[in-house]
ZAMARGU-4260 file (C-alpha; in steps of 0.2 Angstrom, whole numbers, plus 5000, padded with zeros to 4 digits):
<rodrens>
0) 4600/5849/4923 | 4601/5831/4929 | 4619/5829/4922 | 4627/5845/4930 | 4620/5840/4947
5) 4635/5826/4952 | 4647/5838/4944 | 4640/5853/4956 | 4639/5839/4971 | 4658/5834/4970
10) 4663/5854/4966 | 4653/5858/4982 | 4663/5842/4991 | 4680/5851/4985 | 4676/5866/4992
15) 4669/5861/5007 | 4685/5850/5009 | 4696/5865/5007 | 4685/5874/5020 | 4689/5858/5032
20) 4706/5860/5031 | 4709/5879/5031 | 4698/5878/5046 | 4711/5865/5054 | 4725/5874/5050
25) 4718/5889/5059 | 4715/5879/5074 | 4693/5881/5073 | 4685/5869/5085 | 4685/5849/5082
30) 4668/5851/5080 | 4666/5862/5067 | 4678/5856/5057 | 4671/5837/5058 | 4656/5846/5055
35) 4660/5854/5036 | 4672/5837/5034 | 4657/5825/5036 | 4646/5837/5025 | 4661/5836/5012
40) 4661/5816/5012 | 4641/5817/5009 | 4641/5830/4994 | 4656/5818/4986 | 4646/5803/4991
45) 4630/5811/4983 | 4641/5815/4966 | 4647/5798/4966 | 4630/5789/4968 | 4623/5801/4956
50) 4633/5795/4943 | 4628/5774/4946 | 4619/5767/4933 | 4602/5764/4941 | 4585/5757/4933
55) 4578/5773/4929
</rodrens>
């Protein structure tokens, strides 16, 4: 399980990242769209960190 997680993090980053920008391109609130863009750079940042060597 441990390897799919930064694979299901960034796939969950492109989607939200898609979500951002259909929501911009139908002219949601600055707000929301901030919102789900912001929630797309942590999931990506989560998959990236994920991967790091670390001293487990």
């Amino acid at each position: 399980m441990g390897a799919a997680i930064p694979i299901l993090l960034l796939a969950l980053a492109g989607i939200l990242v898609g979500g951002a920008w259909s929501m911009y391109r139908q002219g949601a609130g600055r707000g929301a769209v901030g919102l789900v863009a912001v929630l797309a750079l942590l999931a990506a940042a989560g998959g990236v960190l994920w991967l790091l060597p670390g001293d487990n």
